[in-house]
MARGUKE-90223 format. One line per 3 residues: their letters; for each residue x, y, z of N, C-alpha, C. Coordinates in steps of 0.02 Angstrom, whole numbers, always signed. Layout:
<recs>
a> X,Y,Z,X,Y,Z,X,Y,Z  ...
</recs>
This chain:
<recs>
xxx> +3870,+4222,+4444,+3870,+4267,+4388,+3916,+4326,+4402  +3947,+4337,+4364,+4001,+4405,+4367,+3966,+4467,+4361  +4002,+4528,+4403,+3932,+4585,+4397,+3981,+4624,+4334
xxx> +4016,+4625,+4316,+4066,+4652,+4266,+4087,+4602,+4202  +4096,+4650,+4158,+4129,+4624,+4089,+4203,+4651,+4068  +4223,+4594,+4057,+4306,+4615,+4046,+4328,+4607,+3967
xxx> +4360,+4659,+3941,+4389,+4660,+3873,+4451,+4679,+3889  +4491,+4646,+3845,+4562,+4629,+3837,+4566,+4682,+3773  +4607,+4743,+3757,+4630,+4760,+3699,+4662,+4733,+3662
xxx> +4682,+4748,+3608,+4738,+4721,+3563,+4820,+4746,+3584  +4793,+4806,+3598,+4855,+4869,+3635,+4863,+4853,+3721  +4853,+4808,+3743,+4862,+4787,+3817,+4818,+4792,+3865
xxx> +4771,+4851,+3862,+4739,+4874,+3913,+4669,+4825,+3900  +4647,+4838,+3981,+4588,+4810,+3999,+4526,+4858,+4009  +4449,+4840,+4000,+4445,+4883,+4002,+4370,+4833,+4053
xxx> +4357,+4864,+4099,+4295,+4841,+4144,+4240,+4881,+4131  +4171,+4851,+4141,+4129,+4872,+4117,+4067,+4832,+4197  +4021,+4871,+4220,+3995,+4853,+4276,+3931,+4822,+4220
xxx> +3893,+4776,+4268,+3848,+4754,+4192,+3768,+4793,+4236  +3780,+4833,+4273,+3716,+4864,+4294,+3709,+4930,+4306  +3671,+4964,+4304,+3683,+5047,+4276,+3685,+5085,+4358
xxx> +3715,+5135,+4372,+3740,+5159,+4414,+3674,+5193,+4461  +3672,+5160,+4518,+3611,+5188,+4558,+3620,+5274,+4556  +3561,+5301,+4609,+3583,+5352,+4630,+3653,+5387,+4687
xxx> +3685,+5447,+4668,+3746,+5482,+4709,+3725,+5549,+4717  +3757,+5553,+4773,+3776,+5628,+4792,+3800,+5646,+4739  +3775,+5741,+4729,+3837,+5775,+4680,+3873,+5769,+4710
xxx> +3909,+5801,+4785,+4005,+5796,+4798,+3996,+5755,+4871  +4049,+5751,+4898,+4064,+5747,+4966,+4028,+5760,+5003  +4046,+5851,+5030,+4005,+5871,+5056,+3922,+5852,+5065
xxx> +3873,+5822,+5019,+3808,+5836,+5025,+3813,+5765,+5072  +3872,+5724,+5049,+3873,+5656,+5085,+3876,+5686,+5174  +3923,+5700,+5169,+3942,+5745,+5238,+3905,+5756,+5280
xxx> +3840,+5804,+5249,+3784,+5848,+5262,+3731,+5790,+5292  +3704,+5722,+5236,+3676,+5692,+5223,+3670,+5644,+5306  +3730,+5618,+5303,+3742,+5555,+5354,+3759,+5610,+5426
xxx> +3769,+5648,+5408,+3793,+5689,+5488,+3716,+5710,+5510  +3677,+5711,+5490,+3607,+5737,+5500,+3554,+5658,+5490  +3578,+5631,+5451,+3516,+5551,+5476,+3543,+5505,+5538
xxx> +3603,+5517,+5545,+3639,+5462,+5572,+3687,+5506,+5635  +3674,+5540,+5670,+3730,+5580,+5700,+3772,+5564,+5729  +3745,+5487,+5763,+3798,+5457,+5809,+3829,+5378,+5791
xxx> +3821,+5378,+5725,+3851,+5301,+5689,+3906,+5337,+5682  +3972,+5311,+5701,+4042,+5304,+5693,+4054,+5302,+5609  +4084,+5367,+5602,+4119,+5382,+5531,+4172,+5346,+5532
xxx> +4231,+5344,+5578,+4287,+5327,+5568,+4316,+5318,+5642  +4375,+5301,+5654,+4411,+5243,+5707,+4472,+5256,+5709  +4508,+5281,+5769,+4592,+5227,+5756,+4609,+5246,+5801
xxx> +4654,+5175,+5838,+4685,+5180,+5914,+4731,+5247,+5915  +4733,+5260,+5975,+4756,+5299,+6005,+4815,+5297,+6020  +4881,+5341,+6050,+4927,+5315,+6092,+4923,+5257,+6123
xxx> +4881,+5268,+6162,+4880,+5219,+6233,+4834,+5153,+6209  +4828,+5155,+6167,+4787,+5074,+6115,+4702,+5080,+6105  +4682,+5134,+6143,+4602,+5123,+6161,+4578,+5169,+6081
xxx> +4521,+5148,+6052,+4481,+5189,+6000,+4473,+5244,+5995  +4496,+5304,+5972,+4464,+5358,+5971,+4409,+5352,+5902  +4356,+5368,+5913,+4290,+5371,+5875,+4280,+5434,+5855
xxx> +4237,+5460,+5802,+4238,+5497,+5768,+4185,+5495,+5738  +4104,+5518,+5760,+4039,+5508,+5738,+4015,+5536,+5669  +3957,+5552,+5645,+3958,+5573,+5585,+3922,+5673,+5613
xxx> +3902,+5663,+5658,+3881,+5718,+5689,+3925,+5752,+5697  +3995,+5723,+5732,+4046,+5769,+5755,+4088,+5773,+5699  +4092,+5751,+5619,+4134,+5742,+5578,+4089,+5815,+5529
xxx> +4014,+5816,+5550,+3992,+5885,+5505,+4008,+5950,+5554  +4005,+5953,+5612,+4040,+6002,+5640,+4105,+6031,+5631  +4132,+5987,+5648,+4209,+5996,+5616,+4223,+6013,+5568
xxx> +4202,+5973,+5506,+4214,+5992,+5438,+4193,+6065,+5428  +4130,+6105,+5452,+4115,+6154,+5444,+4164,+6186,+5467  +4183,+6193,+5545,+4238,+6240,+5589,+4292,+6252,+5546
xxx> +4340,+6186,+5524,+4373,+6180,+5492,+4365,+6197,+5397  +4340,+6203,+5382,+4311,+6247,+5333,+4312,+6326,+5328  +4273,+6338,+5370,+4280,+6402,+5388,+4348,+6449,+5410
xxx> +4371,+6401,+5455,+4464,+6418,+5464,+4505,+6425,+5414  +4479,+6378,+5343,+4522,+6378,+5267,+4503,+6431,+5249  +4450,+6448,+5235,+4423,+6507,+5195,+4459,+6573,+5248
xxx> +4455,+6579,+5296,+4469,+6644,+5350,+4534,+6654,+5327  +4587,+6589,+5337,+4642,+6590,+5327,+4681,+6605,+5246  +4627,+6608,+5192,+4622,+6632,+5125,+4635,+6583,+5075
xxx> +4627,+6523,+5107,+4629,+6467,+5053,+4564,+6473,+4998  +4573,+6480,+4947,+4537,+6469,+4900,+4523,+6404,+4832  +4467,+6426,+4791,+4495,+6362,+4735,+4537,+6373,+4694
xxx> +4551,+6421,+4701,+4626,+6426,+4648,+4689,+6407,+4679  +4701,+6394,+4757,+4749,+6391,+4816,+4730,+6322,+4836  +4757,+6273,+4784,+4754,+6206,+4822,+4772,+6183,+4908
xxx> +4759,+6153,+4926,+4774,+6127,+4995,+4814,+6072,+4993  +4864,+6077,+5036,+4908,+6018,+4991,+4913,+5992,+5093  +4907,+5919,+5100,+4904,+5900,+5175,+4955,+5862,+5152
xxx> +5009,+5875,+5226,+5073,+5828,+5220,+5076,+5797,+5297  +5032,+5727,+5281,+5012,+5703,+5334,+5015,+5636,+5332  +5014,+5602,+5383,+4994,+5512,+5408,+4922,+5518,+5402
xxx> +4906,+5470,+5351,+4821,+5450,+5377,+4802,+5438,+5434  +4743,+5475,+5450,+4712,+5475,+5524,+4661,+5516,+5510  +4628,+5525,+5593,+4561,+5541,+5590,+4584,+5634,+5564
xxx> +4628,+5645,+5588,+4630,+5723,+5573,+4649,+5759,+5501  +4688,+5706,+5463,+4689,+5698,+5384,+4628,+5705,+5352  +4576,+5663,+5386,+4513,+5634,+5342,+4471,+5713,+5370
xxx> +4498,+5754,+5414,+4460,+5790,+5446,+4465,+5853,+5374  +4531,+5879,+5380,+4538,+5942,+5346,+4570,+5909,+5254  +4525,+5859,+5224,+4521,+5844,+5199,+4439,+5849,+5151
xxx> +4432,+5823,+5184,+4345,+5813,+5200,+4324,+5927,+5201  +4349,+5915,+5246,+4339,+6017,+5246,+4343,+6042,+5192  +4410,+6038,+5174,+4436,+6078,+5104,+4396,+6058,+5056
xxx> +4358,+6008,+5036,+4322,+5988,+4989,+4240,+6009,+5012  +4222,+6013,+5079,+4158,+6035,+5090,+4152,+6120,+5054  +4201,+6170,+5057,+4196,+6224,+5053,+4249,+6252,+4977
xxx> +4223,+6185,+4940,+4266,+6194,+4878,+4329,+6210,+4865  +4386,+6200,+4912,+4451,+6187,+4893,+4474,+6124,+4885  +4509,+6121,+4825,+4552,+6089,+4800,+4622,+6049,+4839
x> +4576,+5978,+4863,+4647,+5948,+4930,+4683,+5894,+4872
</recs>
């Protein structure tokens, strides 16, 4: 059985439709952040080799610390929500870091 319904417009577009109503969510990020860094402290958020090929890991404990530090450094440094954050970066763990920040402490990444 398909969990979605698909309509075809007349005008081209498609339009998907989930056929089961949306569990419960976090309001933002952050509470996610908050949430899993405090039930789960040491389940691996995120991953990626290193120089030298080996894993650097990145727990959910050490991803709410951070995000806070780094948070706090935006705001000190006078980033606000009117002062988007604009990251000009390679995906990686330190992208997802001051990413994840800027959105814990309500700026706009």
């Amino acid at each position: 059985m398909n969990a979605f319904d698909v309509e075809a417009t007349a005008d081209g577009a498609t339009i998907i439709r989930a056929r089961r109503e949306l569990g419960p969510y976090a309001r933002c990020t952050g509470d996610d952040v908050r949430a899993w860094g405090t039930r789960t402290p040491n389940a691996t958020f995120v991953a990626e080799r290193g120089p030298d090929g080996a894993w650097m890991r990145l727990s959910y404990g050490e991803l709410l610390g951070r995000v806070r530090t780094i948070g706090a450094g935006l705001i000190e440094r006078g980033a606000t929500a009117d002062a988007p954050l604009g990251i000009v970066a390679e995906n990686g763990i330190e992208h997802a870091l001051v990413s994840l920040a800027g959105q814990y402490v309500g700026i706009p990444v």
